[in-house]
Every structure is written in C-alpha cells, then in structure tokens.
C-alpha positions, 0 to 999 in steps of 0.5 A: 313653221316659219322660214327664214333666209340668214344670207341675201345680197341686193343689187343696190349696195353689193356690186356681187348682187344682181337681184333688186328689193322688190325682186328679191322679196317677190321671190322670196315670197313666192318660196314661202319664206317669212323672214329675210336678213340681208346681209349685204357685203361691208368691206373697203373694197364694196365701199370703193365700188359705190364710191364711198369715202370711209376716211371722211368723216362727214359721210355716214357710211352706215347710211349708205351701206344700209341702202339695200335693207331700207329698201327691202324693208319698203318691199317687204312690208308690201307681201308681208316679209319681216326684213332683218338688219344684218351684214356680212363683213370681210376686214383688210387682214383676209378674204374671210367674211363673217356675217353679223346680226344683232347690231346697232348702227354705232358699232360699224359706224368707223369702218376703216378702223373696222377694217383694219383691226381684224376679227380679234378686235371686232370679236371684243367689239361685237359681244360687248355689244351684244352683235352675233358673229358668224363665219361664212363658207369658211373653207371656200376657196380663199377663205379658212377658219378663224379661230374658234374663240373669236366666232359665235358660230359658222355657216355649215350650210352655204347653198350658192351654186357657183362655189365649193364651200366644203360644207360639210367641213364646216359642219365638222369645224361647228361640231368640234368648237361647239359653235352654233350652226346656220345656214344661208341661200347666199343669194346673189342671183335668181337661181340662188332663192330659196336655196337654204335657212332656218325654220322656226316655229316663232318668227322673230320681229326685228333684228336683235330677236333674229340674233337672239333666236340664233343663239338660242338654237330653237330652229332648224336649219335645211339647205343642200 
C-alpha cells in the first residue's frame, strides 16, 4: 500500500507554512509516505503576502504560486516521493477554502477573476476542465458547507492539531450529499507530518492520475 498526503503547506509560498521542501520531503519520507500533493494557499491575501501583483497582467502568478511544488518536485525526486500539483483556494466571498487537484496552470491563470466570482463560478470552471474540488474543514471555526452541488467532495478527516475542524461533522455533511470523502495532515509544522491521508494500492504518477484516483474512490483513507 501506498501513502499519500492530499493537504501540505510549504514555507516558500504559504506565509502559514513553516517547514521548507527538503524539510518536508525528508520527513515525509521518513513516515513512509510515497505521495504528496501540495496544496499550498491561492488566496488574494497569500498573493499580497509575497508581494505579487494579481491586477498586472505581465506577471505570471501561477508561476510564483507554484514556487513551493517545483521545489518539492526537486527534493522529492532525491528520496523517491512522487510530488503532486495541487492548491487549496479561499475566494473574496469567505473564509471557505476548498482544495484543488487535477488542474492545468490556464485554469488559475487570472486569480482576481478567480477570486471574485466564488465557488458557484469556479465550480463550472473547475469540471469543465476536468479539476477536482474539495472543501476543506468545512465546519472549523469561521468556515460552513458549501452547498453540495457546487463540491466533489469534503476533507472528513482534517488531522491539524491547533484547530477543532468538527471532523466528524464533516463526515456526516459527505455522507448525506454522497460527496467522496478524503483526508489531509494539513501540515503546516514539524508536529503536523504524517498526521493524516490515503492508502492506495497503485501510486498514481502525476497530478491528474491523483484527481483521477480520487474520484474513483479505491483507497482508504486514516488520520485521527
């Protein structure tokens, strides 16, 4: 079986994070992990932090963003972790963030007509163009569902240890939507590896095979 990590922060685009790629894929590996999506935060405010101008339109801010995940891609390759492409969104409406799998650079390539036009209007974007969208901790403090039809799927097992994330609530909002159920470490921190995933018996080799293996619902996930 294979394990996987769906929700992982890096210091080198997340203000939140704490932990560098090598860090992180060191200690990953060390837990017996084989697979980690990063997910690291897309938000105007993150934007502001690393002083990225969204409103020009000569700046490739998918480029930046994606700063943390070429840089585990470079660690990962060294102790044999495949790395995934992935993003964890929050949009101008609320606190919400939802993370994101399976997507190609074009679709975040505008992020303040991302971030203006909320999960109604990216959930369109996002199956169009075939991205999987998950809401994550739904029911922390400061965050609620979205409405179902608008998710793939919801984070029933957020394994962060500084926040309540009512996980079994979220369990019960997958179940009575029919949502497809994952779980995520949420690492931001050294305490925070190896918390939480997905055990799979095939290891999917990039980030559309990730989405794809998600949607299929052949794994497992653990976490507390």
């Amino acid at each position: 079986m294979y394990k996987i990590e769906p929700h992982l922060h890096t210091c080198h685009f997340s203000p939140c994070g704490h932990m560098t790629a090598e860090q992180l894929t060191e200690a990953y590996a060390a837990a017996g992990y084989s697979g980690i999506a990063v997910t690291d935060h897309y938000s105007r405010y993150v934007f502001q932090k690393n002083g990225v101008d969204i409103t020009d339109p000569s700046v490739d801010a998918v480029d930046r963003f994606l700063m943390g995940f070429r840089l585990m891609q470079e660690e990962g390759a060294k102790r044999g972790l495949t790395i995934y492409k992935g993003a964890e969104l929050r949009f101008d409406e609320c606190d919400n963030d939802y993370l994101l799998y399976g997507w190609d650079d074009e679709l975040l390539a505008d992020p303040d007509k991302i971030f203006r036009m909320g999960i109604a209007g990216f959930s369109k974007l996002a199956r169009e163009a075939g991205a999987l969208l998950i809401q994550a901790h739904p029911y922390r403090h400061g965050c609620t569902p979205a409405i179902a039809c608008y998710l793939d799927g919801i984070e029933v097992i957020n394994a962060n240890p500084r926040h309540d994330s009512r996980n079994e609530l979220a369990k019960a909002y997958a179940e009575e939507f029919g949502l497809i159920a994952t779980a995520g470490s949420d690492c931001h921190q050294p305490p925070d590896v190896g918390l939480a995933g997905i055990c799979t018996e095939i290891l999917p080799s990039d980030s559309k095979e990730l989405a794809q293996l998600i949607r299929s619902g052949e794994y497992q996930i653990f976490g507390e």
